[in-house]
N, C-alpha and C positions, 0 to 999 in steps of 0.2 A: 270728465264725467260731471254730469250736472248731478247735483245730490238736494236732499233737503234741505230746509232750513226751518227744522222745527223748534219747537220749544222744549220739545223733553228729550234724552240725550240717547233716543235710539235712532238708527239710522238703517236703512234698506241694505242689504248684503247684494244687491243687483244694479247695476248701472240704470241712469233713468233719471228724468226730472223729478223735481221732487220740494215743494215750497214751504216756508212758514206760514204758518196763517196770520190774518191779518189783525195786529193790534186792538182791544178792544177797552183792555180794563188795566193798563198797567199806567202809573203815577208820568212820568212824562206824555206831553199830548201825543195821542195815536196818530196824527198826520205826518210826525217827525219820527217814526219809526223805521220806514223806509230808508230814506238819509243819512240818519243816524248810526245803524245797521249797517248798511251800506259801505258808510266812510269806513268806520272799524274793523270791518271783515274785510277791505280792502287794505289798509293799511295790515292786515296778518297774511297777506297774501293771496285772497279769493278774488276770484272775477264774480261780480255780484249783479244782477239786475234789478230795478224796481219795477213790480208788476203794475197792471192797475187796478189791481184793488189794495192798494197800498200796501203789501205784501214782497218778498226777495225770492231771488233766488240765486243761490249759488252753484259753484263748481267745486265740487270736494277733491277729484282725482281724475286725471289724461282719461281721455275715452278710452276704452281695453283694458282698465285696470278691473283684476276681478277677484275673489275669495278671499285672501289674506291682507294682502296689499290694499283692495277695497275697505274692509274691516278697518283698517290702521287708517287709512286716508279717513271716513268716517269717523273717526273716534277722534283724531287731530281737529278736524272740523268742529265735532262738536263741542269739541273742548272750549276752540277760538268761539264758536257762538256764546257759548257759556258767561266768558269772560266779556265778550262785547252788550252782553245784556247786562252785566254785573256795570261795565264801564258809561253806558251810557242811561241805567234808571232803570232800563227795561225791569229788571228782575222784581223792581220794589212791588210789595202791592197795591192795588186798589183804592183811588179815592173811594168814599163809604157812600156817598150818596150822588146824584147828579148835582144838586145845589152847589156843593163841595168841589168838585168838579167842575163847575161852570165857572165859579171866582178864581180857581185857579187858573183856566183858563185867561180872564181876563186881565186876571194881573200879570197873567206870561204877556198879555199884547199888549201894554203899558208898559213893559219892558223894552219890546220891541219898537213900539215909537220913539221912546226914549234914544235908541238907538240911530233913529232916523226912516224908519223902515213904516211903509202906509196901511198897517193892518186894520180891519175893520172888526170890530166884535159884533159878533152876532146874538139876536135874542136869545132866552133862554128858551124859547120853543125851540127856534134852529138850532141852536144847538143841541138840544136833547132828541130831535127828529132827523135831521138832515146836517147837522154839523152847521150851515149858514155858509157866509164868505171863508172862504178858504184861506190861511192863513199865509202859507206856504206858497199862492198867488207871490205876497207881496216879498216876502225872502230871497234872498240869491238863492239860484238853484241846486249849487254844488260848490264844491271846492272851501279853500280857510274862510273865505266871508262868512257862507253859512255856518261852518265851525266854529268860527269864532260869534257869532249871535248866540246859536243854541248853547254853548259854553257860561257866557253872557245873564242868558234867559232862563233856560231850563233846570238853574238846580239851588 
């Protein structure tokens, strides 16, 4: 069953896709939300996908699970979301301003050079309007590399 992957800990009592929304305002960069989400929920057991608009989605419970059994798969689910938001920053809140936000920003991709890795930082326009170069261009895509960068960088 594909289920949500929301942020608040209700979930649909009916079978059916169902996504998180996509990162906007939480303390690690929104571009690594997907990944990061992603690995976590997969390491507790979910088949997860990355949308594109940087957004998941999961599989909470076997297609044909329904009423009880769905509720409990749901509420398991949510739980692991819970904890993977809690595991990976998601949960913290809010840089206060975009300024604040942008240095964080670029002191995460000084990290990342440091690392080896060819990130470019974008202006503070691109960033406050279209994000700029994409960071996540220059990252492995998946797997320990990435883990271990965003391990590295992000906290």
């Amino acid at each position: 069953m594909v289920a949500a992957l929301l942020m608040c800990a209700s979930c649909s009592a009916t079978p059916g896709p169902s996504a998180a929304p996509s990162p906007t305002k939480f303390a690690p960069d929104r571009e690594l939300f997907a990944p990061m989400m992603k690995s976590c929920l997969e390491r507790a057991g979910y088949a997860v996908t990355i949308r594109d608009d940087g957004g998941i989605t999961g599989n909470t419970a076997p297609d044909g699970v329904k009423g009880a059994e769905l509720q409990k798969a749901n509420a398991k689910y949510d739980a692991a979301l819970q904890a993977c938001l809690k595991e990976t920053g998601f949960d913290l809140p809010a840089r206060i301003s975009p300024e604040e936000d942008y240095q964080h920003y670029l002191k995460v991709n000084a990290c990342y050079r440091s690392l080896g890795y060819d990130v470019v930082d974008p202006t503070f326009e691109q960033f406050t309007h279209d994000g700029g170069p994409r960071r996540m261009d220059a990252l492995p895509k998946a797997g320990e590399a990435l883990n271990k960068a965003i391990a590295a960088c992000e906290r």
